[in-house]
Structure formats: C-alpha cells, structure tokens
C-alpha positions as CSV (number, residue, x, y, z in Angstrom):
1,X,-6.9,32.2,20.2
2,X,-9.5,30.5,18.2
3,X,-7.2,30.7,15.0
4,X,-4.2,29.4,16.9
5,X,-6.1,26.3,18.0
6,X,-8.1,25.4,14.8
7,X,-4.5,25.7,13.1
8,X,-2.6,23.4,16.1
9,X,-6.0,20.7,15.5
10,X,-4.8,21.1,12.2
11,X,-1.2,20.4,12.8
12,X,-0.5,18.4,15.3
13,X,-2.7,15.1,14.1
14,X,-1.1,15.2,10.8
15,X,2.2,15.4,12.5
16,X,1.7,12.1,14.8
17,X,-0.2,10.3,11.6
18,X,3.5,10.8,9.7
19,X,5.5,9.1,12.6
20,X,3.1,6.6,13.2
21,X,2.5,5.5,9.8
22,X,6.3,5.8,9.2
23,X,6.9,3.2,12.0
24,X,4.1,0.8,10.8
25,X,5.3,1.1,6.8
26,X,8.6,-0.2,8.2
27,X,6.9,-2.4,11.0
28,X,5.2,-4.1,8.2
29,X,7.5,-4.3,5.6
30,X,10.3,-5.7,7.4
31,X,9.2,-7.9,10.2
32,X,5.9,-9.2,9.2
33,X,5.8,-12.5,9.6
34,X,5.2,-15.5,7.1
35,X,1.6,-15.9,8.1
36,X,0.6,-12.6,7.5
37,X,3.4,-11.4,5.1
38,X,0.6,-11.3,2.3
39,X,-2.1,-9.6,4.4
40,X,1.2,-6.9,5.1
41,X,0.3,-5.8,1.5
42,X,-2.6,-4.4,2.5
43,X,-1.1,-2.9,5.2
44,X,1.4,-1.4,4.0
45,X,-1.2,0.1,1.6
46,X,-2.9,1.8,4.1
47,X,0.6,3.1,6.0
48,X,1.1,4.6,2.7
49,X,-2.1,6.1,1.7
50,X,-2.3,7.5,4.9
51,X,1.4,9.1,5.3
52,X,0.7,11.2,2.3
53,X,-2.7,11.5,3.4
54,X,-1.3,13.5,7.0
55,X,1.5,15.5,4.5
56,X,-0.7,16.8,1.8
57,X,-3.6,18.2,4.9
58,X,-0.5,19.6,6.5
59,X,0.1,21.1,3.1
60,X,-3.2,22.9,2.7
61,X,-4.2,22.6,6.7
62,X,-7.8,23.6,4.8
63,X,-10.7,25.2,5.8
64,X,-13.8,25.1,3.4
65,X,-16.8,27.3,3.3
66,X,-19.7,26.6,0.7
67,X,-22.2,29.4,-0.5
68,X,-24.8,28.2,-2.7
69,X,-23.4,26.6,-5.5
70,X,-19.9,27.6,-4.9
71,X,-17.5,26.1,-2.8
72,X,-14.2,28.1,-1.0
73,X,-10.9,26.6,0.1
74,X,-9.0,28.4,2.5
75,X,-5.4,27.0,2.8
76,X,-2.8,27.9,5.7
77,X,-0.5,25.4,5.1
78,X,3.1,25.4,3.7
79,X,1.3,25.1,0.1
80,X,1.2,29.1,0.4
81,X,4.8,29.4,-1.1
82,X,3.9,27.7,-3.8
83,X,0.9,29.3,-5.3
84,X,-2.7,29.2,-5.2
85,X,-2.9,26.0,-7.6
86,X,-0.1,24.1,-5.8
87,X,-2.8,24.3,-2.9
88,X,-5.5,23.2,-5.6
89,X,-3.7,20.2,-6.9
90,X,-2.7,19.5,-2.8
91,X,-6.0,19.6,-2.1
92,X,-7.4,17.4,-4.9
93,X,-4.3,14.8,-3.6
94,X,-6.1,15.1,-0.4
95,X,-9.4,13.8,-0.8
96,X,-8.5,11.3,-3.3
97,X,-6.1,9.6,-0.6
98,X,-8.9,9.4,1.7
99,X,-11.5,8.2,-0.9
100,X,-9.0,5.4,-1.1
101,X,-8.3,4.5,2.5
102,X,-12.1,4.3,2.6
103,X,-12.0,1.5,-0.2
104,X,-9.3,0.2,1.2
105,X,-10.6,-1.0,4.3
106,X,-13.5,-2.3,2.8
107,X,-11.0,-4.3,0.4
108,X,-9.0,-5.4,4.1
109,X,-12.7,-7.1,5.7
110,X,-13.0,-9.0,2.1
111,X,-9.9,-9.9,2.4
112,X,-10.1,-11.5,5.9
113,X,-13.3,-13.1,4.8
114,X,-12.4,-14.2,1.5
115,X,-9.2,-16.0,3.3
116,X,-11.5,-17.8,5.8
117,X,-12.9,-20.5,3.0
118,X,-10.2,-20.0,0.3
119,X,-6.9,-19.9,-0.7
120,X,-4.7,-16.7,0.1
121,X,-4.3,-15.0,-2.9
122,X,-0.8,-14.4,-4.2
123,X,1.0,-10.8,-3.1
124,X,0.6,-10.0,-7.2
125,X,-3.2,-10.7,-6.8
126,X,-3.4,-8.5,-3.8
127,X,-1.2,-5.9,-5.4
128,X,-3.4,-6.0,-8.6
129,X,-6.2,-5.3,-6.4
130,X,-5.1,-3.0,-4.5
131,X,-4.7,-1.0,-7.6
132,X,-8.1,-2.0,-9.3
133,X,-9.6,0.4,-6.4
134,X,-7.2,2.9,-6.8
135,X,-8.5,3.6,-10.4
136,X,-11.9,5.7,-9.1
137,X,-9.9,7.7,-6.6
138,X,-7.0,8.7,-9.3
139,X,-9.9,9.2,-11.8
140,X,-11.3,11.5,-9.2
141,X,-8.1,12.9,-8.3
142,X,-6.8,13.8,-12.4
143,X,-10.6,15.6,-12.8
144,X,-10.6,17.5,-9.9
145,X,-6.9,18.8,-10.5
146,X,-8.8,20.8,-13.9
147,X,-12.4,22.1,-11.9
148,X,-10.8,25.1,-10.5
149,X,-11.6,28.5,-11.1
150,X,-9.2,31.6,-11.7
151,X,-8.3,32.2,-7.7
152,X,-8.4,35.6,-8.5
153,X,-12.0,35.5,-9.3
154,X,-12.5,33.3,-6.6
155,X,-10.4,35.6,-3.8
156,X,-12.6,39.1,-5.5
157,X,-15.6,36.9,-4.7
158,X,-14.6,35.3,-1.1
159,X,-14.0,39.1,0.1
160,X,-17.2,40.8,-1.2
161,X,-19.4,37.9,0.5
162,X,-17.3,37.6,3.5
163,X,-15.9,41.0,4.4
164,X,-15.6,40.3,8.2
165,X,-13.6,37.2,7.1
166,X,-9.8,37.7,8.6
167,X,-7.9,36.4,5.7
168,X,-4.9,37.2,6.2
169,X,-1.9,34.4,5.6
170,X,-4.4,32.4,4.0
171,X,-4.6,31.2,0.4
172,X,-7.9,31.2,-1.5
173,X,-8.8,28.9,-4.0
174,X,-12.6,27.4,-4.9
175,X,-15.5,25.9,-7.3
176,X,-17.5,28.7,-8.4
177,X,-20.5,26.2,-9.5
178,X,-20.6,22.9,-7.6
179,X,-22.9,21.2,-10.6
180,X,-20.3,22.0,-13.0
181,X,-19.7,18.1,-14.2
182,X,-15.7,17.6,-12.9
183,X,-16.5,19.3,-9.6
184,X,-19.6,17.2,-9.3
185,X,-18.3,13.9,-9.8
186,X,-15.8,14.7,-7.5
187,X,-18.4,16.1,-4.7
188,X,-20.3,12.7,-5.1
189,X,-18.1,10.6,-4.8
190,X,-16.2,11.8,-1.7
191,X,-19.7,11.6,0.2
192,X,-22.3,8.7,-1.5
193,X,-20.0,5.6,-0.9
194,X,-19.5,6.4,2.7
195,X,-22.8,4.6,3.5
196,X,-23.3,1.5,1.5
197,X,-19.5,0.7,2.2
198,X,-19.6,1.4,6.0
199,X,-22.8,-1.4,6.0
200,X,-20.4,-3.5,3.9
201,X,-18.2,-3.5,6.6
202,X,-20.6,-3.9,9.3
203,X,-22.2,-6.7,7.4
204,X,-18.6,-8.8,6.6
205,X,-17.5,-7.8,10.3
206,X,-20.5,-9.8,11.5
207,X,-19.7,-13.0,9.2
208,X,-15.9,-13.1,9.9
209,X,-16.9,-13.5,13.3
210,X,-19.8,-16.1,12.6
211,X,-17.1,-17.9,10.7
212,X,-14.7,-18.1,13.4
213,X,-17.1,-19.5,15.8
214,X,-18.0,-22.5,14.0
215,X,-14.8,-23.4,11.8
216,X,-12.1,-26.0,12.1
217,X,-8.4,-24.8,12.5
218,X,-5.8,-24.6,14.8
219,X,-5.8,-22.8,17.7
220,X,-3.2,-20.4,16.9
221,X,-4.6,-19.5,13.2
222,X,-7.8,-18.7,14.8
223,X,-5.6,-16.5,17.6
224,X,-4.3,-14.5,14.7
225,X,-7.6,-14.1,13.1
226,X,-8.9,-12.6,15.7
227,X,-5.9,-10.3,16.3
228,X,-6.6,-8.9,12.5
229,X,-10.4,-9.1,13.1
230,X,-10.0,-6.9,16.4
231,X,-7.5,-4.4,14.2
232,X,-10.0,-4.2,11.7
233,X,-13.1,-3.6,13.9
234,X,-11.7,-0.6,15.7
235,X,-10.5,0.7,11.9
236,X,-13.9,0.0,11.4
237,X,-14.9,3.0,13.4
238,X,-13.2,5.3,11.5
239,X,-15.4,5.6,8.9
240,X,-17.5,7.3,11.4
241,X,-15.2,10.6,11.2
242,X,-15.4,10.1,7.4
243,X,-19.9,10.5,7.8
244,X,-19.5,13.5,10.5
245,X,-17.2,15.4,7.7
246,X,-19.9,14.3,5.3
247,X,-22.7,15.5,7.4
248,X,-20.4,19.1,8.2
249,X,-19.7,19.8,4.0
250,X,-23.3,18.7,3.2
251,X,-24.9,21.1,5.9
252,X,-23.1,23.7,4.3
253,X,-23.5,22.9,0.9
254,X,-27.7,22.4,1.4
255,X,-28.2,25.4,3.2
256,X,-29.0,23.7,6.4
257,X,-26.5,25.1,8.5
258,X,-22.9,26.9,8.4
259,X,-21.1,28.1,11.4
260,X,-16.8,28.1,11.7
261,X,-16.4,25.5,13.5
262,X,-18.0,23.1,11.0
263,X,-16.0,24.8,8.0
264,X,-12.8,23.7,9.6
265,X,-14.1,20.3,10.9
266,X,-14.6,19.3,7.4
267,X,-11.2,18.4,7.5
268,X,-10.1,18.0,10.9
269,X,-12.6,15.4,11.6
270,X,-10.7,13.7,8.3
271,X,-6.8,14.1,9.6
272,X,-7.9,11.8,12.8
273,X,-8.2,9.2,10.3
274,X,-4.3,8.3,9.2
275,X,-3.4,9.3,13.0
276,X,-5.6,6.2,14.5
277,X,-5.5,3.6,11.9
278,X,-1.5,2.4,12.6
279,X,-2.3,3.3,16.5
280,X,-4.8,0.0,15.6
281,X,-2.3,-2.1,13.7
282,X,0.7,-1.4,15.8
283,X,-1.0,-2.0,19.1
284,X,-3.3,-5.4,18.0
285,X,-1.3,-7.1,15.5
286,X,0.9,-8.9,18.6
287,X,4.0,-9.4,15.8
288,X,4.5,-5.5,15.6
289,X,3.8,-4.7,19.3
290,X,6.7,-7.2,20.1
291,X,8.7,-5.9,17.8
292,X,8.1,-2.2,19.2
293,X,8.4,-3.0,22.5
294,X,11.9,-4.9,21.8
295,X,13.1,-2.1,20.5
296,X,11.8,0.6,23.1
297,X,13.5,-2.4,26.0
298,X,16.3,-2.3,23.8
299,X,16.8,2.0,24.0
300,X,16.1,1.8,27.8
301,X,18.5,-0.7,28.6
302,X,21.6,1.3,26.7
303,X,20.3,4.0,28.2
304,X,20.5,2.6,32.0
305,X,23.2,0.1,30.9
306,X,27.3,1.9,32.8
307,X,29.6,2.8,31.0
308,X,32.8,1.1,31.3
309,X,36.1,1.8,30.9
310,X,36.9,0.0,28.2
311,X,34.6,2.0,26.6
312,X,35.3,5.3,27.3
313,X,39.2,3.8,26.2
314,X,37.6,3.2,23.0
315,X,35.8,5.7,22.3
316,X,39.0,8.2,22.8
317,X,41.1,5.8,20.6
C-alpha cells in the first residue's frame, strides 16, 4: 500500500503537468495576443521546460537515499527497459530542467519590471536570453551525465547497507562520493541559488507593484499588468516546493535526518512544480482563459446541439 501510493504521487502529477503544459504551449503559441505576444516567449519557455520536466520524472519516477558521502537513485519508471544509465542521463535531464524553470521565473519578474520603464525588448532579445540562462543548467546537465558510478558497484553496495530495502522492479544507479568535483558542482547548484533568487523575486514582486501604483498608462495596460503580475506571484510560490526538496536532500545528505517518506519527497515535492505553473497562466492570463472556455462552450454545445436529418442523410451519403 505505501509503495502503490508513493508510485501513484509519482505518476499522476507528472501526467496532469503534460496535458496542462501541452494546452498552454499551444494556448500561448497560437492565440497570444499582440500585447503580450513577446512576453508569450517566456511562456512558452516555461510550457516547455516543464513538459519535459513531468516526462523525464515519469521516466525515472525517483527515489533518492544519501549515506554519507554517497548518494543512491532508485528509479521505477519506464527508464528500466532501457538500462541503468538511460535512468542516469534521465535523471541528470531532470534536475537540469528544474534548475532552469527556477531561472526562468526569476528571468519572467525582470522581465515584467524591466518592461515597466523601458522598451519591450525584441522576441530575438528575449530568445537570446532565454538561452544565456540556459547555459548553467546545460553545463550542469552535460557534467552530471559523466559523475556516475559503475551501477553494479553501486547496486552491490545499496543491498549490503540496505538489506531490508524491497528492491525489487527498481533500478539502481548513484554517486559513490558526493565531493567528487562533477557531482559537486551539480549538488550545489541544484540547492545554493534557491535562496538568493527566491528574495530576487520577492524583492522585484514588491517594486512591480510599487510601480503600478504610482505610474501613468492606460487603464487597460495597467489591467494586463496586473493579470501577469498576479500569474507571476502565485508562480512565485513555487519555489517554495523547490526549498522543502532542498531541506528533504540536505537532511539526508548532513546526517540530520533520513526517514522514507523524505527519500521520495525529494522529488515529489519537485513534480508539483510543472503541474501548477500553467494551472497559473491558463487561469490568470484572461486571453487564455477565454480562449479555453470558448472552446470547452464550443464541445458542450455540439454535444447538446440535435441532430437533424439532413445530417444523418449526410453522414450515410
């Protein structure tokens, strides 16, 4: 029972975050209008960070257990019928994705600031951005793809510390020495940026809305600022998931405290993440909520609307 329903918290948010962020990459894409069809770059940025974010954890569906200086992965996901490194280089895809969503909503409060007093930057600008903070996350990503030891050694290990461990269905793959200098940087990075962008935020949340109060434009620019600013400040709580993963991998990894549930919320606490961020942008960005609800009014009203004669006529000819 407990396996089943870590696996289905697993599962079942990575498998909403897909449709959802599916729907907002086309939302977005499509019928953005003019006066946000820049700002759309950055959201389609996030819809696709965090679509691949949702299929590489349901990949790996991970569980992770440190013991001194050694970190375990434990990976039920499909990944299994592909090997034990397939789940390795999954797993390295993972965190990079959601180092980047982190920079990229930091990169979405500048921008709404930035576009308060100046100029909206061209969509090449905003693309060259975009992928200016990608750079430490691939960097991350290509060095953490080579830290990993021989899963052999690393399963022989796993079952001589953890006997009473069911691992069955499961694949094992790990860091045997967390200092070693790949897996290090990569350890770092996932959790020291967490707190002085999160103030970032906090801090450029609180001028936006200083700026709004006081500044001269039109009543419906400052509507639509506000829509984006209320967006952004319930993104801006997802970070928070991002610190309690933190906190759960750094208890383990210090010695403070281990127990299973905080091995597996490492990365369920993450896959809540993708699932909530287009709830945000599809539900407060009015454009996309009209055009969802058009389309949901439109599937109601074929589905109540008779069929006619003519039709059925037609539909034999």
């Amino acid at each position: 029972m407990w396996n089943t329903s870590m696996f289905l918290l697993h599962i079942l948010p990575n498998v909403f975050g897909l449709v959802l962020n599916s729907v907002l990459l086309v939302v977005a894409r499509y019928f953005s209008p003019p006066e946000i069809r820049k700002y759309s770059l950055l959201i389609i940025n996030f819809a696709i960070c965090d679509f691949f974010a949702c299929l590489t954890s349901l990949a790996v569906c991970q569980r992770i257990i440190t013991s001194g200086k050694s970190i375990f992965y434990f990976s039920e996901g499909f990944c299994q019928y592909f090997g034990a490194h397939f789940c390795y280089i999954s797993y390295s895809v993972l965190l990079h994705l959601y180092a980047h969503s982190l920079y990229s909503m930091l990169l979405s409060f500048i921008f709404r600031y930035y576009v308060l007093s100046h100029r909206t930057p061209s969509g090449s600008v905003i693309k060259l951005t975009i992928l200016l903070i990608y750079v430490p996350s691939f960097v991350q990503m290509v060095l953490f793809c080579f830290a990993d030891d021989p899963p052999e050694l690393v399963g022989s290990i796993v079952r001589a510390k953890y006997p009473h461990y069911n691992l069955t269905g499961q694949t094992i793959t790990g860091n045997l020495n967390v200092l070693e200098w790949k897996t290090l940087f990569t350890a770092l990075h996932m959790t020291i940026p967490i707190t002085p962008v999160y103030i970032c935020i906090l801090v450029l949340r609180w001028k936006i809305i200083k700026h709004l109060k006081v500044a001269a434009m039109s009543n419906k620019t400052r509507v639509m600022h506000h829509q984006l600013l209320m967006a952004l400040t319930w993104q801006a709580c997802l970070p928070l998931f991002y610190a309690f993963s933190v906190v759960s991998y750094v208890c383990g990894q210090l010695g403070i405290y281990s127990h299973p549930l905080l091995e597996h919320m490492v990365f369920i606490s993450l896959g809540f993440i993708p699932v909530l961020s287009p709830i945000f942008s599809l539900y407060f960005v009015k454009q996309y909520r009209r055009c969802l609800l058009r389309f949901f009014f439109r599937i109601a009203v074929n589905k109540k609307r008779p069929i006619k004669q003519t039709d059925l006529l037609a539909g034999i000819l």
